[in-house]
C-alpha angles and dihedrals in degrees: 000000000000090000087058097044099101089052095062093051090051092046091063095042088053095042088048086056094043095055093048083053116043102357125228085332090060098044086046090058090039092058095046094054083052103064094041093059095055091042097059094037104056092108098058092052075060093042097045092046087061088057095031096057087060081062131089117232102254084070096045094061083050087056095047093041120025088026098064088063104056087045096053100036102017109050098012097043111025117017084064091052083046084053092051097046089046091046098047103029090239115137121262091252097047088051092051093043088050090043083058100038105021104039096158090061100037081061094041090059089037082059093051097058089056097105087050096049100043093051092052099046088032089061094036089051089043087059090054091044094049095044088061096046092044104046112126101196081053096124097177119070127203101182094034113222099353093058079039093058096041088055087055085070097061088079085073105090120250085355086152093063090053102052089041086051108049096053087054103043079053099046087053094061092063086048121098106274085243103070099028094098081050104053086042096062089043093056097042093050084051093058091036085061097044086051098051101037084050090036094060094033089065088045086069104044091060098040108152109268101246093067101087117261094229085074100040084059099054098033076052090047097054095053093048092051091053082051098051082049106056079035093058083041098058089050086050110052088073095052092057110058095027077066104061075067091075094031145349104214101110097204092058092049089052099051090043088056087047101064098038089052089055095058097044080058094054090046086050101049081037092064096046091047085050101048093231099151094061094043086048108047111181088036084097090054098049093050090051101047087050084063092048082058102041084051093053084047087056103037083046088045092068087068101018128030110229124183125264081224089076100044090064108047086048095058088041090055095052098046084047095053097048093056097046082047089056091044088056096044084049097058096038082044097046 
């Protein structure tokens, strides 16, 4: 329980705010929120301790602490109001005095960013997706010869980008004339940044030798941690605006991300202490290919709305399977 400990410090606080703010009603859809966040987002705290055991754990604590911060009012508070004031020309200010007075429009702008926003974290979450599949060195096999055959590929160069690009030049084509332009330079971003964070990650990891490892590491670090970020970012568009579904006060919805944010973190720090992802082998792929398949909802949802009920059993199925997958290789493998 000591890897969830901070968690449930920042739940009552939350709660506690939730409650000044909007009474029981507001701690019960909290709560609520809560739950659905880390619901959905089971398989990123899979995804980020694959990234996070490479860390040190300095960087781990960043990741638990400050970056908490950056995950519950950065990308969850104000990097929404930033895409409404971008989308509708208002000031920043103006944007974050309509998200607390006039909550029905601030979501109805927020909606209508939807096609923008899923095309940049769809595309994000796709190059994720593809430098798993395609990764050559990859030994362990989930799918046997067909996921073999698929990391072959990887010998081909930028394959990634290819097969990211292709899905969005022919979803733009079924989009209104007028925001093409637009979803094409918010894909495209999405991949740019993949490209460069994984890019210079790389870079670090084959400095010359005669640079000192203590600064590779945390040149290294750093990068990781703004991975983990935009990682974190591209799992959480969806949510919120999936949650003024439920309500429109925007401080509720914050506190209930939130808390729900902190404990995918644990989780996340939790899996990597444990060692869960080497005692359960396949756990990594099915949390990969659930975000294949979060990336091709989001990338569906600009033309067709599809439930986040869905969303979230697909991704639980995988991430099931794949553990009852390792269960069964340990025991063939004992």
């Amino acid at each position: 329980m000591q890897h969830f400990r901070l968690s449930f410090i920042v739940t009552a606080v939350c709660l506690a705010a939730a409650f000044y703010w909007g009474g029981i009603m507001g701690v019960f859809i909290a709560v609520i929120l809560g739950v659905l966040e880390v619901s959905l987002s089971f398989d990123n705290a899979v995804v980020n301790a694959s990234i996070l055991k490479r860390m040190d754990d300095r960087w781990q604590q960043y990741f638990l602490t400050w970056g908490i911060l950056v995950a519950v009012f950065g990308m969850r508070l104000l990097f929404p109001i930033v895409i409404v004031a971008a989308a509708t020309g208002i000031g920043f200010m103006g944007v974050t005095d309509m998200a607390l007075n006039d909550t029905a429009t601030y979501a109805k702008h927020l909606e209508e960013s939807h096609v923008q926003i899923a095309a940049f974290g769809g595309m994000f979450l796709l190059m994720v997706f593809y430098s798993f599949i395609f990764d050559e060195t990859k030994e362990l096999h989930w799918l046997g010869y067909i996921e073999e055959k698929m990391s072959s590929f990887g010998k081909l160069e930028v394959i990634e980008i290819i097969m990211a690009l292709g899905p969005l030049l022919i979803i733009q084509n079924y989009l209104p004339q007028e925001i093409r332009l637009d979803v094409l330079i918010a894909g495209v971003t999405g991949v740019i940044l993949f490209v460069i964070v994984d890019s210079l990650a790389a870079l670090f990891e084959n400095e010359e030798e005669g640079e000192q490892v203590s600064e590779v590491i945390k040149k290294n670090g750093i990068m990781s941690f703004i991975y983990l970020e935009v990682l974190d970012a591209s799992f959480s568009f969806d949510g919120v605006i999936g949650a003024f579904a439920i309500t429109q006060d925007v401080v509720i919805i914050m506190l209930g991300l939130a808390i729900g944010a902190m404990f995918v973190r644990s989780l996340t720090v939790y899996l990597v202490r444990k060692g869960t992802l080497d005692e359960y082998v396949f756990l990594e792929h099915g949390a990969h290919y659930a975000i294949g398949v979060l990336a091709g909802i989001m990338l569906i949802s600009m033309t067709h709305h599809i439930s986040e009920i869905i969303t979230g059993l697909s991704g639980a199925v995988l991430i099931g399977l794949s553990v009852l997958s390792s269960i069964r290789y340990k025991k063939l493998h004992a």
